[in-house]
ROTORNU-887168 format. One record per residue (C-alpha): x, y, z; residue number from 1. Coordinates in pm, 1 decimal, always signed. Example, Ala and Ser with C-alpha at 12.3 -4.5 7.8 and 13.67 -1.06 7.14 Angstrom:
ROTORNU-887168
REC; x; y; z; tilo
REC; +1230.0; -450.0; +780.0; 1 $
REC; +1367.0; -106.0; +714.0; 2 $
end
This chain:
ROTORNU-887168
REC; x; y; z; tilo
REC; +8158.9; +1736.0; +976.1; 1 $
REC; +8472.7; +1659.8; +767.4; 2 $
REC; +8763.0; +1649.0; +970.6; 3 $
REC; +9088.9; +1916.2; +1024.1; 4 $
REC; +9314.1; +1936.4; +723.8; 5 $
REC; +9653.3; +1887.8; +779.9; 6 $
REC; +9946.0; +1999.8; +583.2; 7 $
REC; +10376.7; +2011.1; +611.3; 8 $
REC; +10447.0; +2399.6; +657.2; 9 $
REC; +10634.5; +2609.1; +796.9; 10 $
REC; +10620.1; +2843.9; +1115.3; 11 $
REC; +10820.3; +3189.4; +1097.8; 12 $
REC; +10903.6; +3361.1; +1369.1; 13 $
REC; +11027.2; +3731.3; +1324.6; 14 $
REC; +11081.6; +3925.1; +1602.8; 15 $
REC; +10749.0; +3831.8; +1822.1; 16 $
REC; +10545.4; +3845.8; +1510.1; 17 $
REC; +10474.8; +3490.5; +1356.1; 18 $
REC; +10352.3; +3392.3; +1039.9; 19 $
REC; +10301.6; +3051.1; +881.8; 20 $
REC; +10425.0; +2928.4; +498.8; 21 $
REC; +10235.3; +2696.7; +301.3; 22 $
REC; +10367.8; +2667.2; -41.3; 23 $
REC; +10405.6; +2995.8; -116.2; 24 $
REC; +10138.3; +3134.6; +57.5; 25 $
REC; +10222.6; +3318.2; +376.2; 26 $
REC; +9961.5; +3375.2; +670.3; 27 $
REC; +10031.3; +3625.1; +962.4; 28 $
REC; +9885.6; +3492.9; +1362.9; 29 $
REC; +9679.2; +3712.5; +1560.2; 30 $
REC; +9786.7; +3868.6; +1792.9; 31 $
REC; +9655.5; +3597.0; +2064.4; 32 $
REC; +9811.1; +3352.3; +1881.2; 33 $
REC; +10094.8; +3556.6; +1843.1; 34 $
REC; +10133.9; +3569.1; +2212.7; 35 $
REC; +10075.9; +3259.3; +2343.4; 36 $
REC; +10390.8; +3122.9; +2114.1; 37 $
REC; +10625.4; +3385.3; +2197.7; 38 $
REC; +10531.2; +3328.4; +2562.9; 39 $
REC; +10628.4; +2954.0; +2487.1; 40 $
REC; +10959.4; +3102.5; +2302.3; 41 $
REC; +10853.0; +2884.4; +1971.7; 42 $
REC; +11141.7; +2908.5; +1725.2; 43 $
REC; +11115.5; +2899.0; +1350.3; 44 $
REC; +11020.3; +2545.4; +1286.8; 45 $
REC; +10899.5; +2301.8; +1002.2; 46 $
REC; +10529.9; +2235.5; +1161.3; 47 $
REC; +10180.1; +2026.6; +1084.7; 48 $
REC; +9893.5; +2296.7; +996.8; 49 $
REC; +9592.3; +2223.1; +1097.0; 50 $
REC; +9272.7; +2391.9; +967.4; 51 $
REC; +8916.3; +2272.7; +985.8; 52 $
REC; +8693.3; +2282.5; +648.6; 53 $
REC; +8487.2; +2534.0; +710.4; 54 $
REC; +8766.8; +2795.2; +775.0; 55 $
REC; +8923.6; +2765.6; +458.3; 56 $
REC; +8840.2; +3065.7; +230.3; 57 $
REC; +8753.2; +2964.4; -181.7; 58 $
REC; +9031.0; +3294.2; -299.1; 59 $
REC; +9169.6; +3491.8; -573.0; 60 $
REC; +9537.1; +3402.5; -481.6; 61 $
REC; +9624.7; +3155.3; -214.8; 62 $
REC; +9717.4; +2806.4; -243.4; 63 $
REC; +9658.7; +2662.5; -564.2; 64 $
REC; +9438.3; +2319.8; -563.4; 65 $
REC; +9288.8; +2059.8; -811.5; 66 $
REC; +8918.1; +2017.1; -783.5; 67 $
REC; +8811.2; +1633.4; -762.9; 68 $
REC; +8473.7; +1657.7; -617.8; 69 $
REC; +8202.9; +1877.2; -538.8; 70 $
REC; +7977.9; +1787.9; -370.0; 71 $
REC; +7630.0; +1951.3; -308.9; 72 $
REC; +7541.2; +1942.8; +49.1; 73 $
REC; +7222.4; +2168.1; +105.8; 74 $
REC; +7343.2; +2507.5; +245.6; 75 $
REC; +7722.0; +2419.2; +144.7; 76 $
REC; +7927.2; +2283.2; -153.3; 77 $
REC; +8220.5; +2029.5; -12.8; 78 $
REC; +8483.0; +2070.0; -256.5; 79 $
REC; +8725.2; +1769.5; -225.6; 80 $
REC; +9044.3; +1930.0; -375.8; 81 $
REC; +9399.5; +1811.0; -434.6; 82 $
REC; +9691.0; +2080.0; -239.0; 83 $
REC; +10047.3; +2023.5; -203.3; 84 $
REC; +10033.2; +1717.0; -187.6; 85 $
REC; +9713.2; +1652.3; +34.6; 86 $
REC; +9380.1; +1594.5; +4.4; 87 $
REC; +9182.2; +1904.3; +147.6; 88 $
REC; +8834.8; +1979.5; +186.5; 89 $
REC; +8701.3; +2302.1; +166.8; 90 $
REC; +8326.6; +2443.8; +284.0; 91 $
REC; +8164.5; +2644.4; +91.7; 92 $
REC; +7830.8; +2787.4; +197.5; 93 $
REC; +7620.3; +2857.5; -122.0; 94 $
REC; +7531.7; +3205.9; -28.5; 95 $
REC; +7907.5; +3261.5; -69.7; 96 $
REC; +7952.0; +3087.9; -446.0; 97 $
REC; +8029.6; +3296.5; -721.2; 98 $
REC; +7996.8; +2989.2; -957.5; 99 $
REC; +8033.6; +2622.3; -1017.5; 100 $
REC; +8306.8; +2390.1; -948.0; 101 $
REC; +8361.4; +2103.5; -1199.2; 102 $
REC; +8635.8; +1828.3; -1120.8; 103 $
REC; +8966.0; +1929.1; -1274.4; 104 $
REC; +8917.0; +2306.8; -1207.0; 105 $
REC; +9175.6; +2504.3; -1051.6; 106 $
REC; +9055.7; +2660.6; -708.4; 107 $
REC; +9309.3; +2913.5; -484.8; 108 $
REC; +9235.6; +2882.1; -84.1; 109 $
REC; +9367.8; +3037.9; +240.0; 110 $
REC; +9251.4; +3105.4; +575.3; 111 $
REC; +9282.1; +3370.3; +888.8; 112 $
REC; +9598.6; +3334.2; +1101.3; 113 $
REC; +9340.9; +3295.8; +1395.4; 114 $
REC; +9223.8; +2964.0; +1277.9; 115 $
REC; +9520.8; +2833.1; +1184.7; 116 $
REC; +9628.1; +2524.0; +1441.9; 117 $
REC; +10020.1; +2450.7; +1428.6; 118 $
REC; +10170.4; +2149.8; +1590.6; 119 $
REC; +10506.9; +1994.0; +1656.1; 120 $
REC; +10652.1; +1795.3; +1379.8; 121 $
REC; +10785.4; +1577.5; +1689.4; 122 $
REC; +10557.7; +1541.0; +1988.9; 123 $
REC; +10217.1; +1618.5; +1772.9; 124 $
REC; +10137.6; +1888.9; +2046.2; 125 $
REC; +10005.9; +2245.1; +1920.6; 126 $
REC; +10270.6; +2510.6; +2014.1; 127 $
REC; +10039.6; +2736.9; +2158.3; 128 $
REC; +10005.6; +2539.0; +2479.7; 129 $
end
């Protein structure tokens, strides 16, 4: 299994409601998630995001990558994509794919605020605990 993806983003905290920038793509927490940083009183904050493969959604809008692989792995497609700055790789499972992806194509991705991982830009530790 390919491992977390990590990117430089930004946490946002409004209230006790907490959402997460990348690019200019924004991503609301649950409401767990929610909770467990306000009860840690985490501030608005430049952050690593971390989130694994196969909870990364192929999407109409989201943030905008640069296919450079795909790669055909049985019941999934790895797609090996270029996104702000990072290489990311996204699962796909087949039964999902509404067509092929060819190096060079544009792809949009996001993910749920629940499986979003964010962790301090100075100790490395995730803010939710």
């Amino acid at each position: 299994m390919p491992v977390m993806n990590f990117f430089d983003a930004k946490l946002i905290r409004e209230g006790s409601k907490y959402f997460v920038e990348l690019g200019c793509h924004r991503v609301e927490f649950s409401m767990e998630k929610e909770a467990r940083l306000y009860a840690n009183n985490v501030e608005s904050q430049d952050v690593t995001l971390g989130v694994r493969p196969e909870h990364t959604d192929v999407a109409e809008t989201g943030v905008a990558g640069r296919v450079d692989v795909a790669e055909m792995m049985g019941s999934s497609v790895h797609l090996h994509i270029t996104a702000e700055g990072r290489d990311v790789i996204i699962i796909v499972p087949t039964v999902d794919m509404t067509g092929n992806y060819s190096m060079g194509d544009t792809v949009h991705f996001t993910f749920a605020g629940k499986v979003a991982h964010v962790f301090s830009k100075e100790t490395e530790k995730n803010l939710e605990f």
